[in-house]
HTML snippet that shows the backbone in 3Dmol.js (N, CA, C, O; Angstrom):
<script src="https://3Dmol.org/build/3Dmol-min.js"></script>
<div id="view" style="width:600px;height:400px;position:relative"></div>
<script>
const pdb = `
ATOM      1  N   UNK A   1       9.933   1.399  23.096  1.00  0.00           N
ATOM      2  CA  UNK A   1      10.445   1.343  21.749  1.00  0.00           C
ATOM      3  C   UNK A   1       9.589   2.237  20.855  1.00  0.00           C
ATOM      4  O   UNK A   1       8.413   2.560  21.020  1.00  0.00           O
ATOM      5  N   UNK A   2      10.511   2.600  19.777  1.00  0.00           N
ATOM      6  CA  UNK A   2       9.748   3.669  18.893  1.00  0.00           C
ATOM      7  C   UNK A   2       8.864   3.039  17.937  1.00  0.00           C
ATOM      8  O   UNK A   2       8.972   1.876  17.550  1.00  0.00           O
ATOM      9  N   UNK A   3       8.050   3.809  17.606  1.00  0.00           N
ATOM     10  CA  UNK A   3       7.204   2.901  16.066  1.00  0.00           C
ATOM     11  C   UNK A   3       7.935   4.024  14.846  1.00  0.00           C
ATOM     12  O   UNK A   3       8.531   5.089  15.003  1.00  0.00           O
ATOM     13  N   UNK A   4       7.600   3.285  13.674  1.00  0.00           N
ATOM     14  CA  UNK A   4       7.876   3.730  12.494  1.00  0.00           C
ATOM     15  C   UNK A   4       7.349   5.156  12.109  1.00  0.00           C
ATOM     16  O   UNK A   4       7.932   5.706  11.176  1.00  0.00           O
ATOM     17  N   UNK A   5       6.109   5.951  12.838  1.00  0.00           N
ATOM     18  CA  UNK A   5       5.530   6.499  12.197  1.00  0.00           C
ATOM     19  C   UNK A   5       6.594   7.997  13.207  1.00  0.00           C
ATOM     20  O   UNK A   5       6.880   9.169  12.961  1.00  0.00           O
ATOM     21  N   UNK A   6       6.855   7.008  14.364  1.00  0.00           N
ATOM     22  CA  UNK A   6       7.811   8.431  15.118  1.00  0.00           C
ATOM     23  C   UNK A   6       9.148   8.754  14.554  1.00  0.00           C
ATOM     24  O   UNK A   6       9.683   9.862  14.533  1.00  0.00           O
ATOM     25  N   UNK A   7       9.610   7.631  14.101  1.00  0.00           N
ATOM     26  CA  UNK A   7      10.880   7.961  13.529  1.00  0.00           C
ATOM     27  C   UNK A   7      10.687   8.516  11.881  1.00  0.00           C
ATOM     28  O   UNK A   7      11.611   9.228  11.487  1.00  0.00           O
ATOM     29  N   UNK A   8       9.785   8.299  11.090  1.00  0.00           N
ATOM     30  CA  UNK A   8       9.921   9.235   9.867  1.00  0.00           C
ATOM     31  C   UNK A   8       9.013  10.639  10.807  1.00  0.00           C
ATOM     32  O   UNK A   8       9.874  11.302  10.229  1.00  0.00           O
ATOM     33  N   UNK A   9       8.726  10.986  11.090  1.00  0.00           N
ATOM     34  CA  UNK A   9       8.195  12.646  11.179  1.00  0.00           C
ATOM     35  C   UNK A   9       9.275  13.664  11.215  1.00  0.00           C
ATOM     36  O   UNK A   9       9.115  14.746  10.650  1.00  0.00           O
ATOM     37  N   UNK A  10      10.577  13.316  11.974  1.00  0.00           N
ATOM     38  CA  UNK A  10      11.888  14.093  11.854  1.00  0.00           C
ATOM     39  C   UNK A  10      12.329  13.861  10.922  1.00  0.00           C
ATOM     40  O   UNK A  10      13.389  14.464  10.751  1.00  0.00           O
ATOM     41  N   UNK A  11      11.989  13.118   9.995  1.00  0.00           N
ATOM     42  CA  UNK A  11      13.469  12.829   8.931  1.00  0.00           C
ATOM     43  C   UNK A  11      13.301  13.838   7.690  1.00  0.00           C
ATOM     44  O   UNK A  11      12.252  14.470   7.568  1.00  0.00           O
ATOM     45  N   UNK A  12      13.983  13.927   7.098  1.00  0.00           N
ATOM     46  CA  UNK A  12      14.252  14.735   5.949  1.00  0.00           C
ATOM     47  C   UNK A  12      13.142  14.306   4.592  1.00  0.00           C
ATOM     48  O   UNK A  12      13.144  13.219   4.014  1.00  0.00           O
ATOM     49  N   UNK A  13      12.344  15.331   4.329  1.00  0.00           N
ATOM     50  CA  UNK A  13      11.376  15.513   3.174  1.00  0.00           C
ATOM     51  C   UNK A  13      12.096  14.184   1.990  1.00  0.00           C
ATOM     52  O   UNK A  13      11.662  13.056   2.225  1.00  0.00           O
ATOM     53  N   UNK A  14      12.676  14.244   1.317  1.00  0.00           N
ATOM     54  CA  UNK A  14      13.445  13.795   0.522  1.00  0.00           C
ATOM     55  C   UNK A  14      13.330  12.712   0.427  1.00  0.00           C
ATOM     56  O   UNK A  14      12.829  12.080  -0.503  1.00  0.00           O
ATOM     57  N   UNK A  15      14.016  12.157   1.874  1.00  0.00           N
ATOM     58  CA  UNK A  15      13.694  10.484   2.412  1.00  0.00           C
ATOM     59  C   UNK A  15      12.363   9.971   2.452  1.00  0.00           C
ATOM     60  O   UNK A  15      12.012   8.849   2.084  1.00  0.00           O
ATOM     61  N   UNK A  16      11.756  10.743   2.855  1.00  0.00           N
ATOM     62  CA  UNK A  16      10.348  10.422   3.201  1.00  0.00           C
ATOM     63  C   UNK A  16       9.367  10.378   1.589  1.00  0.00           C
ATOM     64  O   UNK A  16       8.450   9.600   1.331  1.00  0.00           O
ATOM     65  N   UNK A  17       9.801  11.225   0.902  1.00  0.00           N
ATOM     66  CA  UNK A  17       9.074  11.012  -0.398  1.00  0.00           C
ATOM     67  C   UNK A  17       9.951  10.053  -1.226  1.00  0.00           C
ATOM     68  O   UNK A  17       9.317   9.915  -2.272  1.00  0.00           O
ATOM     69  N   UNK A  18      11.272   9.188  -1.321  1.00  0.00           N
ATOM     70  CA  UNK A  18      11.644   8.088  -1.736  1.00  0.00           C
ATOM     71  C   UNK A  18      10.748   7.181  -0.924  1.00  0.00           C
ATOM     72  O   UNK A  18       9.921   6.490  -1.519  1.00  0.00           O
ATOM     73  N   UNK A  19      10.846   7.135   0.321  1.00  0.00           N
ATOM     74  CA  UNK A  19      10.529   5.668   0.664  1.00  0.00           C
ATOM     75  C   UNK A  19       8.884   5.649   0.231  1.00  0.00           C
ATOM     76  O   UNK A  19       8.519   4.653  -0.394  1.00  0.00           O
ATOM     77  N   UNK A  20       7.646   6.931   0.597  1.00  0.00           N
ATOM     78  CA  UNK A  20       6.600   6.553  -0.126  1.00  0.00           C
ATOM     79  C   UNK A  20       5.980   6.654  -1.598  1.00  0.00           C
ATOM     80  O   UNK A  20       4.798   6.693  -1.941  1.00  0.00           O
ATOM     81  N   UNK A  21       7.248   6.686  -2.419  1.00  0.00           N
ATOM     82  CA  UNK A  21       7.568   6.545  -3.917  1.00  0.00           C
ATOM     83  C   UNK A  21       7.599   4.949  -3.679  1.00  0.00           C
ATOM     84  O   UNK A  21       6.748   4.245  -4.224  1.00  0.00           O
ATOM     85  N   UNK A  22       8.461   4.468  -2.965  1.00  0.00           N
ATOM     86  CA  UNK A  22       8.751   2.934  -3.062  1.00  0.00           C
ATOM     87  C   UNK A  22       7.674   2.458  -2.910  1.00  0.00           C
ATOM     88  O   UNK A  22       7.349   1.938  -3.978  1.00  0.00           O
ATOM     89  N   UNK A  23       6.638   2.293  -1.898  1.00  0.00           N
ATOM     90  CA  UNK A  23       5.459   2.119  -0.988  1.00  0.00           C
ATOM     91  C   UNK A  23       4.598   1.849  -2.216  1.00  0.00           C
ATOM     92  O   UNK A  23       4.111   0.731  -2.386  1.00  0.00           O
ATOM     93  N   UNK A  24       4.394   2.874  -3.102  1.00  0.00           N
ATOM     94  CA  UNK A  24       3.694   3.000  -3.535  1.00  0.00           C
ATOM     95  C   UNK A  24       3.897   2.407  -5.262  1.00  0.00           C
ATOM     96  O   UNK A  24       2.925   2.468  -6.015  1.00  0.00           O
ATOM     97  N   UNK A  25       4.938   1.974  -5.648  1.00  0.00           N
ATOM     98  CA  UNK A  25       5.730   1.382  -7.025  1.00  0.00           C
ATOM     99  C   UNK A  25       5.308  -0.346  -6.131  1.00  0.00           C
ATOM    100  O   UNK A  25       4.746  -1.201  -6.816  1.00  0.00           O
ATOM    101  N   UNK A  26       5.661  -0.672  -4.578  1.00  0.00           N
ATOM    102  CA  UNK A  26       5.061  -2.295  -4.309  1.00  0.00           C
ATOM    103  C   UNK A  26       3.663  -2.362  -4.691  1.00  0.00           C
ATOM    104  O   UNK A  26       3.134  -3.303  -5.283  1.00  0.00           O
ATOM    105  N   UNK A  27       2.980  -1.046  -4.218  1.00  0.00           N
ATOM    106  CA  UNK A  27       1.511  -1.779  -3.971  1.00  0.00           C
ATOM    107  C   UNK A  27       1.012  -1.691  -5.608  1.00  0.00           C
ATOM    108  O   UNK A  27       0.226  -2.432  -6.199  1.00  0.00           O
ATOM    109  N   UNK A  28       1.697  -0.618  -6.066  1.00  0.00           N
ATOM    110  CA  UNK A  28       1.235  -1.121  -7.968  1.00  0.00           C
ATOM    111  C   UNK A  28       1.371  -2.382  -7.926  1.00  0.00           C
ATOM    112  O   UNK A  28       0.294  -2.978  -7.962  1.00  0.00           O
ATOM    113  N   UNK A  29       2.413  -3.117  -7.855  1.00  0.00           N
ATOM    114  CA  UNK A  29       3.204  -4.037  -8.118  1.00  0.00           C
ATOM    115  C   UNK A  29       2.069  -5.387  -7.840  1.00  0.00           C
ATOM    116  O   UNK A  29       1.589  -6.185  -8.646  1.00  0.00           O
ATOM    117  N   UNK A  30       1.905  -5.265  -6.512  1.00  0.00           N
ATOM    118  CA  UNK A  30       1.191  -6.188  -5.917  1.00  0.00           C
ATOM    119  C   UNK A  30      -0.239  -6.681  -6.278  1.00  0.00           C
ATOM    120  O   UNK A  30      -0.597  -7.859  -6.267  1.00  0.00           O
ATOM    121  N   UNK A  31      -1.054  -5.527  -6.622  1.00  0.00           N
ATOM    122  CA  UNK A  31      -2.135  -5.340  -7.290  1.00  0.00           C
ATOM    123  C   UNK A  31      -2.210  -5.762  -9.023  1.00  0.00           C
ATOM    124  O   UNK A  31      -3.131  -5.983  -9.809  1.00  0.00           O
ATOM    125  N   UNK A  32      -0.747  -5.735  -9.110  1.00  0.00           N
ATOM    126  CA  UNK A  32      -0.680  -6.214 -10.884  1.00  0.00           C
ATOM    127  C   UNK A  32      -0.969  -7.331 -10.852  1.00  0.00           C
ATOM    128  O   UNK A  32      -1.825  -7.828 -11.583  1.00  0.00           O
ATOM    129  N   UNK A  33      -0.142  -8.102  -9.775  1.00  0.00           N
ATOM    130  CA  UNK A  33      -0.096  -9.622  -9.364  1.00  0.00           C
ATOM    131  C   UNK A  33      -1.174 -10.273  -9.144  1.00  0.00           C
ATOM    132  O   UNK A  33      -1.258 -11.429  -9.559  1.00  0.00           O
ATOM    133  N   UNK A  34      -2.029  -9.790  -8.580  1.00  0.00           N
ATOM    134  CA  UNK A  34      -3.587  -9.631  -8.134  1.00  0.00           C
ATOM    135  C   UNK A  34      -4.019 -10.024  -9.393  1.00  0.00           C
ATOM    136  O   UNK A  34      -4.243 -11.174  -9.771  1.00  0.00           O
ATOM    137  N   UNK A  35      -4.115  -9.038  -9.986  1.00  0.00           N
ATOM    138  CA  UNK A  35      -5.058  -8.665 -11.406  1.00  0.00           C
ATOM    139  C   UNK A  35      -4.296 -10.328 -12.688  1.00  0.00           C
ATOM    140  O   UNK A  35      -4.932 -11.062 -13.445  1.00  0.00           O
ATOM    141  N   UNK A  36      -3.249 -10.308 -12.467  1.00  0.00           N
ATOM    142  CA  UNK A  36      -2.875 -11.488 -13.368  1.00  0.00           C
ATOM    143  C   UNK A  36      -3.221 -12.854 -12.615  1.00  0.00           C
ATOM    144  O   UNK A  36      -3.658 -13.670 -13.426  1.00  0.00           O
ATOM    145  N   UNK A  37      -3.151 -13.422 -11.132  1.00  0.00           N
ATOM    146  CA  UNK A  37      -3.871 -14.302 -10.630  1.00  0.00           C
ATOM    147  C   UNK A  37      -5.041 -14.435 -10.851  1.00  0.00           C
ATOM    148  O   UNK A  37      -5.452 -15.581 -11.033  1.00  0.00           O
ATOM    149  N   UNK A  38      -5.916 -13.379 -10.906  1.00  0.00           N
ATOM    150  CA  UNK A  38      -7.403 -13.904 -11.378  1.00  0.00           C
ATOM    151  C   UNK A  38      -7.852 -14.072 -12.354  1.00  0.00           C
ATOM    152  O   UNK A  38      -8.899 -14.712 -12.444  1.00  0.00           O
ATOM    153  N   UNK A  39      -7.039 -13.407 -13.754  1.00  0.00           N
ATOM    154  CA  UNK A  39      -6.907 -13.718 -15.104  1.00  0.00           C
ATOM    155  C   UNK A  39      -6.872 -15.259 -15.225  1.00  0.00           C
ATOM    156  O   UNK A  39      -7.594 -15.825 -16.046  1.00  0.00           O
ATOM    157  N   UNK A  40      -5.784 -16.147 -14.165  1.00  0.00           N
ATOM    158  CA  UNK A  40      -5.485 -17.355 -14.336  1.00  0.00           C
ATOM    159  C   UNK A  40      -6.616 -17.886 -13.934  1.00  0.00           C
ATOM    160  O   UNK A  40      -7.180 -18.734 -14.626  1.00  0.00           O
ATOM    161  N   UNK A  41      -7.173 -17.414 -12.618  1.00  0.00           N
ATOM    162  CA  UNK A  41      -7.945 -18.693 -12.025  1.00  0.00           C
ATOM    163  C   UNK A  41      -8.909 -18.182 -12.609  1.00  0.00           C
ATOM    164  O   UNK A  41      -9.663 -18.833 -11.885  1.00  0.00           O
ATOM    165  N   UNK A  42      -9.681 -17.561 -13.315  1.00  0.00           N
ATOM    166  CA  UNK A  42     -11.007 -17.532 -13.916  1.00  0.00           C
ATOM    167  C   UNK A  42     -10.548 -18.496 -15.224  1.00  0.00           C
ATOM    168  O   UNK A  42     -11.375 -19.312 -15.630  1.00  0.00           O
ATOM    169  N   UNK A  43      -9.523 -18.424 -15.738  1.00  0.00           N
ATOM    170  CA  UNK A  43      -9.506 -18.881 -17.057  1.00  0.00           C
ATOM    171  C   UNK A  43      -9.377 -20.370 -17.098  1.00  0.00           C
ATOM    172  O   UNK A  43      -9.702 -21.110 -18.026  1.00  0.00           O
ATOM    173  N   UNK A  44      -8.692 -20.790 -15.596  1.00  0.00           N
ATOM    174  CA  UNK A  44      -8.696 -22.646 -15.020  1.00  0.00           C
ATOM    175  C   UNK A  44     -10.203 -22.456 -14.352  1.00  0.00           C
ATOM    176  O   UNK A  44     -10.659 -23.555 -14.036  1.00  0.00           O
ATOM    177  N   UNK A  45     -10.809 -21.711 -14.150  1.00  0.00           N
ATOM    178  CA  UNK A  45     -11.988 -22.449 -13.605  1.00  0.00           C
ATOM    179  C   UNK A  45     -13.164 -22.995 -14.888  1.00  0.00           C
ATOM    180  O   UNK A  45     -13.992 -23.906 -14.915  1.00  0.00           O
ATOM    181  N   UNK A  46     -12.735 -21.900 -15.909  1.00  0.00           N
ATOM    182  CA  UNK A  46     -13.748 -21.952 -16.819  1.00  0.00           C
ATOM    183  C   UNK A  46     -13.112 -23.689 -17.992  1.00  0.00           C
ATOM    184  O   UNK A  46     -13.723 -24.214 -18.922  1.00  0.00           O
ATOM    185  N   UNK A  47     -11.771 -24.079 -17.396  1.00  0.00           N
ATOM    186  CA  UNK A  47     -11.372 -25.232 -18.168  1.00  0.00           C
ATOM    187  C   UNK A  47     -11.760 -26.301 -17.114  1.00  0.00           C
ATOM    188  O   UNK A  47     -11.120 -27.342 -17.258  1.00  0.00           O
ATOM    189  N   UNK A  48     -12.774 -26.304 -15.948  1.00  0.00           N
ATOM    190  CA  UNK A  48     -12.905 -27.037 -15.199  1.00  0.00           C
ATOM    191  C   UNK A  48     -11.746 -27.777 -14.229  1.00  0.00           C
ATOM    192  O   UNK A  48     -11.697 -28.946 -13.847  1.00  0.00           O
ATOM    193  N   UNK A  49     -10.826 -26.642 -13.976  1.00  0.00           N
ATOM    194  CA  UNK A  49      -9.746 -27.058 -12.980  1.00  0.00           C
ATOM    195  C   UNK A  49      -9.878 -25.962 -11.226  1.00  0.00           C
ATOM    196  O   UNK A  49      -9.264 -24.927 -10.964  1.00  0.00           O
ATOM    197  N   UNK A  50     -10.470 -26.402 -10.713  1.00  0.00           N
ATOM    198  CA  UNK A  50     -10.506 -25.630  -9.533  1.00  0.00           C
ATOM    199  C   UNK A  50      -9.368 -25.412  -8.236  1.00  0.00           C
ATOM    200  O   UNK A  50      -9.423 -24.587  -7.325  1.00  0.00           O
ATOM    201  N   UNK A  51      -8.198 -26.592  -8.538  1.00  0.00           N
ATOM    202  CA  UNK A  51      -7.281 -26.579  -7.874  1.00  0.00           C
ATOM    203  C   UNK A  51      -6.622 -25.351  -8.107  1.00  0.00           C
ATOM    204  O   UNK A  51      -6.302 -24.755  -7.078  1.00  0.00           O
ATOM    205  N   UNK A  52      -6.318 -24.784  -9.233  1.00  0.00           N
ATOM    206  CA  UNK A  52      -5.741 -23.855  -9.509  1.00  0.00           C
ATOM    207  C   UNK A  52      -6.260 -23.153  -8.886  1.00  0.00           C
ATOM    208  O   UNK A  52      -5.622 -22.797  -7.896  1.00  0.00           O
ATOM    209  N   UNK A  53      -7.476 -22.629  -9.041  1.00  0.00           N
ATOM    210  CA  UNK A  53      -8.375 -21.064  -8.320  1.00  0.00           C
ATOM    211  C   UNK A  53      -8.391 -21.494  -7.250  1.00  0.00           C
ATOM    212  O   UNK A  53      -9.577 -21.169  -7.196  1.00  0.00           O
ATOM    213  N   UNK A  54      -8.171 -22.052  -6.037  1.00  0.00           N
ATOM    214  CA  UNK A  54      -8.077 -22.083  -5.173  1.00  0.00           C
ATOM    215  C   UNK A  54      -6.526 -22.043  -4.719  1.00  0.00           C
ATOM    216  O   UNK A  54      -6.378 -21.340  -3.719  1.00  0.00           O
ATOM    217  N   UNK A  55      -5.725 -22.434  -5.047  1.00  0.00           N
ATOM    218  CA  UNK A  55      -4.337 -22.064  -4.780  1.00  0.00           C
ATOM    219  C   UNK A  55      -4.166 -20.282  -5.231  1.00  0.00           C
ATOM    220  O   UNK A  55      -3.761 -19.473  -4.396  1.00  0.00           O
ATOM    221  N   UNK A  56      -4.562 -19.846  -6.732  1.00  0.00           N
ATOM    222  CA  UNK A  56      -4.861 -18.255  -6.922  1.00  0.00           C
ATOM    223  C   UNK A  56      -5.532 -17.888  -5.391  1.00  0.00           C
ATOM    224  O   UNK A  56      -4.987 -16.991  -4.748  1.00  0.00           O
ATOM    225  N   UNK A  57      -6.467 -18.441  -4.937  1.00  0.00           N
ATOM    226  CA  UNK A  57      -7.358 -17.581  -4.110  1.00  0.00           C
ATOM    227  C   UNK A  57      -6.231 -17.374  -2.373  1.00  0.00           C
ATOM    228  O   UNK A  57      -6.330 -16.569  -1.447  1.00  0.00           O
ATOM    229  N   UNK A  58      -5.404 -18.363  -2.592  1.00  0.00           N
ATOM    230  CA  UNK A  58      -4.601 -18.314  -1.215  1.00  0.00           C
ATOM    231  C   UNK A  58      -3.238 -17.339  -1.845  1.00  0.00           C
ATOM    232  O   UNK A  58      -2.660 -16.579  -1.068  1.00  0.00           O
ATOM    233  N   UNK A  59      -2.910 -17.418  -2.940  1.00  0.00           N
ATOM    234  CA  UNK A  59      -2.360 -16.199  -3.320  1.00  0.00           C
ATOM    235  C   UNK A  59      -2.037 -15.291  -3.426  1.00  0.00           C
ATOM    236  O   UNK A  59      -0.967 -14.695  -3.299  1.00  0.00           O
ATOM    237  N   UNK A  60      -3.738 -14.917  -3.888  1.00  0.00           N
ATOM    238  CA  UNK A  60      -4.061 -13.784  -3.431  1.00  0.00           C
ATOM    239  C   UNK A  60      -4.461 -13.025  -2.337  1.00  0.00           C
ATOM    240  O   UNK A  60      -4.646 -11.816  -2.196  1.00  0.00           O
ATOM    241  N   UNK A  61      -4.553 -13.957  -1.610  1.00  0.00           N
ATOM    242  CA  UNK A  61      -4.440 -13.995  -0.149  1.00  0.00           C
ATOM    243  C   UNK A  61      -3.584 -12.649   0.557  1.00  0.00           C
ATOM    244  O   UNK A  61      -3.717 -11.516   1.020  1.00  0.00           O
ATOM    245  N   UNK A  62      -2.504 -13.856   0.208  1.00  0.00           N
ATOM    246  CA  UNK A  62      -1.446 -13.331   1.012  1.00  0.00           C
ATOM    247  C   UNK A  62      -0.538 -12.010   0.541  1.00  0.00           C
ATOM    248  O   UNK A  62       0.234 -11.368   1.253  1.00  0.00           O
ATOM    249  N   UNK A  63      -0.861 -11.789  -0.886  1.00  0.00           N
ATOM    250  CA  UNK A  63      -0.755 -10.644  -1.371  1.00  0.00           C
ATOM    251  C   UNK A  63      -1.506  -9.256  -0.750  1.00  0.00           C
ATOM    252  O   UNK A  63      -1.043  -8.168  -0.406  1.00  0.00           O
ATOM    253  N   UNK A  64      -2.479  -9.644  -0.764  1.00  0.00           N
ATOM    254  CA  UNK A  64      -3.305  -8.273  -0.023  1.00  0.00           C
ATOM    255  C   UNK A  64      -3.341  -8.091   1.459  1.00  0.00           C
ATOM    256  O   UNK A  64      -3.751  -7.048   1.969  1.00  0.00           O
ATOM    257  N   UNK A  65      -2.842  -9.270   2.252  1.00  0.00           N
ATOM    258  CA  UNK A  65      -2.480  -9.014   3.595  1.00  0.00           C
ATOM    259  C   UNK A  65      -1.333  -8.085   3.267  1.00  0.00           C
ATOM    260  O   UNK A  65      -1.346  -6.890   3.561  1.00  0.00           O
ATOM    261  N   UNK A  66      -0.098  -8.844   2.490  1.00  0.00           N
ATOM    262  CA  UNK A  66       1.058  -7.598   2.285  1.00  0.00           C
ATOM    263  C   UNK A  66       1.024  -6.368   1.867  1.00  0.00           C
ATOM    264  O   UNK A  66       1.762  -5.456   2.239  1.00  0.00           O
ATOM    265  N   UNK A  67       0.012  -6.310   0.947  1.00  0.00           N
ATOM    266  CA  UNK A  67      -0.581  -4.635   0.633  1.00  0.00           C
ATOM    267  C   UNK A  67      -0.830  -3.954   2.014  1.00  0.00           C
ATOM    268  O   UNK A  67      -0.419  -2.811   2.213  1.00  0.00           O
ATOM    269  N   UNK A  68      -1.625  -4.783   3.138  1.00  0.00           N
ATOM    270  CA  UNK A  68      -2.417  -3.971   4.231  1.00  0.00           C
ATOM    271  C   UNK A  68      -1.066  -3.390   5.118  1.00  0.00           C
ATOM    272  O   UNK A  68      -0.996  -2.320   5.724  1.00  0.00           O
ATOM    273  N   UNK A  69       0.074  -4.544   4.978  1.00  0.00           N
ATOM    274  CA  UNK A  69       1.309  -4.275   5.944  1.00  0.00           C
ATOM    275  C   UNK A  69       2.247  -3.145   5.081  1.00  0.00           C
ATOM    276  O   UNK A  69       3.304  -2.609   5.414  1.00  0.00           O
ATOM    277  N   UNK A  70       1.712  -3.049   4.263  1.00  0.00           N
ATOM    278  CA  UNK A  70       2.909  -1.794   3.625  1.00  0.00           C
ATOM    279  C   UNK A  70       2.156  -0.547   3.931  1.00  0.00           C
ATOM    280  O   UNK A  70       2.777   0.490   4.162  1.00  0.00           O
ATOM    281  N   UNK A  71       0.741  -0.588   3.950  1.00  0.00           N
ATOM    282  CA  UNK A  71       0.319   0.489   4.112  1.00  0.00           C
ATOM    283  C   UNK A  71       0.615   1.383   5.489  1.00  0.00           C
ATOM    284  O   UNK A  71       0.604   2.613   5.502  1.00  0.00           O
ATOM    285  N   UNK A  72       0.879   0.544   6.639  1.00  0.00           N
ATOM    286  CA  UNK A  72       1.133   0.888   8.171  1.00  0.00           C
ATOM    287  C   UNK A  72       2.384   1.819   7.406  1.00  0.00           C
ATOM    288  O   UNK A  72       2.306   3.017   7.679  1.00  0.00           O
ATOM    289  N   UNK A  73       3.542   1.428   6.472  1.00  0.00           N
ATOM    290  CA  UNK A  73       5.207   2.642   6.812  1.00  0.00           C
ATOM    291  C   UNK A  73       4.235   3.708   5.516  1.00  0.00           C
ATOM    292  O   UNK A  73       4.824   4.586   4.885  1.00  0.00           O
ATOM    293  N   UNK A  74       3.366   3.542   5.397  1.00  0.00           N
ATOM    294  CA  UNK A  74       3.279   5.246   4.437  1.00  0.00           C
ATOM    295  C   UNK A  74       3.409   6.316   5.461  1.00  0.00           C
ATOM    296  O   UNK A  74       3.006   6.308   6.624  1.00  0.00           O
ATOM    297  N   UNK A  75       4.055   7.247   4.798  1.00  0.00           N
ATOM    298  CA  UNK A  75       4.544   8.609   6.018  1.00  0.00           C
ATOM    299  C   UNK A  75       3.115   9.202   5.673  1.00  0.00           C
ATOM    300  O   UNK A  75       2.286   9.218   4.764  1.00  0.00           O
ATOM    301  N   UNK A  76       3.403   9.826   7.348  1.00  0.00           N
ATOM    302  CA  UNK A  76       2.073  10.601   7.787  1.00  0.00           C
ATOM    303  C   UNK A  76       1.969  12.102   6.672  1.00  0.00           C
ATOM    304  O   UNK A  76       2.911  12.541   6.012  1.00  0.00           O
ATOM    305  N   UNK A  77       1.005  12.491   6.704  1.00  0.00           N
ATOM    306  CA  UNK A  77       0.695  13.858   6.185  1.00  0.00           C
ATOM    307  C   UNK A  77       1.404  15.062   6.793  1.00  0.00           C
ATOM    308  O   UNK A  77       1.058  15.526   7.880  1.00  0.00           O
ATOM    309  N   UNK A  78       2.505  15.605   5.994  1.00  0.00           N
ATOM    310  CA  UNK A  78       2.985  17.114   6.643  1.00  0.00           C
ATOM    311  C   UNK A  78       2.150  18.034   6.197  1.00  0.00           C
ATOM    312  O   UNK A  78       2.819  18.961   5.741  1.00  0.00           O
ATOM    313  N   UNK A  79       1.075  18.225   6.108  1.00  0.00           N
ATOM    314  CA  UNK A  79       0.526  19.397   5.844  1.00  0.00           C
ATOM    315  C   UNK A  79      -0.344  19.753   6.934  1.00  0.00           C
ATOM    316  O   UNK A  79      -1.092  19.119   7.678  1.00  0.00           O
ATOM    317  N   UNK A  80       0.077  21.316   6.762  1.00  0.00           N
ATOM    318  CA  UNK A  80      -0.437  21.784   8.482  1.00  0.00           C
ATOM    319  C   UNK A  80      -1.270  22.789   8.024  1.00  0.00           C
ATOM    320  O   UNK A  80      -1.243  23.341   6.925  1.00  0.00           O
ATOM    321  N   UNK A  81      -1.982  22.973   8.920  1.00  0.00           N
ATOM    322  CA  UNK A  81      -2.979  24.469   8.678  1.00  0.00           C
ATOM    323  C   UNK A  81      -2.277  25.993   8.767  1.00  0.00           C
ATOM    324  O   UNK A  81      -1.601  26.257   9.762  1.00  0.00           O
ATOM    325  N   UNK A  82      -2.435  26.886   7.814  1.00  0.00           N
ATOM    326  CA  UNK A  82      -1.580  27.979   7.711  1.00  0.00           C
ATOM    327  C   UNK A  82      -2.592  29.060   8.185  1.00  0.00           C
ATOM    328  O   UNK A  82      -3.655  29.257   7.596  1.00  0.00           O
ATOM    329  N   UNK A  83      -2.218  29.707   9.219  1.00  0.00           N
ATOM    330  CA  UNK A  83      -2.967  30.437   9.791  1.00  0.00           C
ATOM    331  C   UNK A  83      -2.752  31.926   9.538  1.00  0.00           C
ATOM    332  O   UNK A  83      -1.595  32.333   9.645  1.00  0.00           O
ATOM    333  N   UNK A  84      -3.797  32.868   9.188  1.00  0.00           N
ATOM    334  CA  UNK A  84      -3.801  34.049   8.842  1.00  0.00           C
ATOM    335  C   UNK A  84      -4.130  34.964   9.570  1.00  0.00           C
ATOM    336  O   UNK A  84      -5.293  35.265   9.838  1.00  0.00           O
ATOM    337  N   UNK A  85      -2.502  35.852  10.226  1.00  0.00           N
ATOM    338  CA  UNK A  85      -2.393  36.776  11.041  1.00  0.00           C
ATOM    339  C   UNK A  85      -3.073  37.720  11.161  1.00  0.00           C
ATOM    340  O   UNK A  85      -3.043  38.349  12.219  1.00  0.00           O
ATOM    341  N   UNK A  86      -3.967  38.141  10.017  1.00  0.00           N
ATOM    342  CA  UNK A  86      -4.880  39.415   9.629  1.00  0.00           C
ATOM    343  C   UNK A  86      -6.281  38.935  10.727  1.00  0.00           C
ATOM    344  O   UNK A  86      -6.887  39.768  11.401  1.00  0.00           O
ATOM    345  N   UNK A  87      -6.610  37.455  10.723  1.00  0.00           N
ATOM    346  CA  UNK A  87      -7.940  36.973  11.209  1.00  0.00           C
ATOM    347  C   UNK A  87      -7.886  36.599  12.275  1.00  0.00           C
ATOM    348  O   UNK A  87      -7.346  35.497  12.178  1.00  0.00           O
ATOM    349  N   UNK A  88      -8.170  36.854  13.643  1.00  0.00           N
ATOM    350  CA  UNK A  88      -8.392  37.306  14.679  1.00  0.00           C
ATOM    351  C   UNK A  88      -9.596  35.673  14.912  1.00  0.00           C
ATOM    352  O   UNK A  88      -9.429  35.200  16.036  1.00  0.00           O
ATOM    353  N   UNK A  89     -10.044  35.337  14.551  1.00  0.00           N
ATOM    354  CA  UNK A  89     -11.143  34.540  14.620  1.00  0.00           C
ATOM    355  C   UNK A  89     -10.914  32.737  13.998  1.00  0.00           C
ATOM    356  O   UNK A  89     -11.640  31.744  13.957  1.00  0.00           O
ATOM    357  N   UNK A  90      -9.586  33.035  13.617  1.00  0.00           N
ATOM    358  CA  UNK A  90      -8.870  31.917  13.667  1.00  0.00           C
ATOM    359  C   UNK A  90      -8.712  30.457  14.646  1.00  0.00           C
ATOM    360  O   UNK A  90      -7.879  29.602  14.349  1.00  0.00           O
TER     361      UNK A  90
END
`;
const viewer = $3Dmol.createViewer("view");
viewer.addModel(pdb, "pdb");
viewer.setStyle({}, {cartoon: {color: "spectrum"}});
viewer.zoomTo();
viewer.render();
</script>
């Protein structure tokens, strides 16, 4: 079976810069989520409620595992080395 990273290398430029446009609009996304969970649980810890920051902390958890799994479909790098016919030593 194929992996993800074999099937975008043929595909069309276009596609490939939507889907890591998308990739990259989640992991904003996710990281916002981040950033407003700990707003909460610092602000319940400092009212002496720790249930909260600990439910934030499994939260956030599982948020940044999903960051790590989006990162596997970012398309690989097309940029190749351009080699100059004049240089012999290439």
């Amino acid at each position: 079976m194929s992996s993800i990273k074999e099937i975008q290398t043929p595909a069309n430029p276009k596609k490939t810069n939507i889907l890591m446009s998308a990739i990259i609009v989640m992991l904003i996304l996710i990281v916002t989520l981040q950033i407003w969970i700990m707003y909460g649980a610092l602000n319940s810890v400092g009212a002496d409620n720790p249930v909260f920051a600990w439910a934030a902390f499994g939260g956030s958890a599982v948020l940044f595992i999903a960051g790590l799994l989006l990162l596997k479909y970012l398309p690989e790098s097309r940029m190749t080395e351009v080699k100059d016919p004049d240089n012999p030593y290439e």
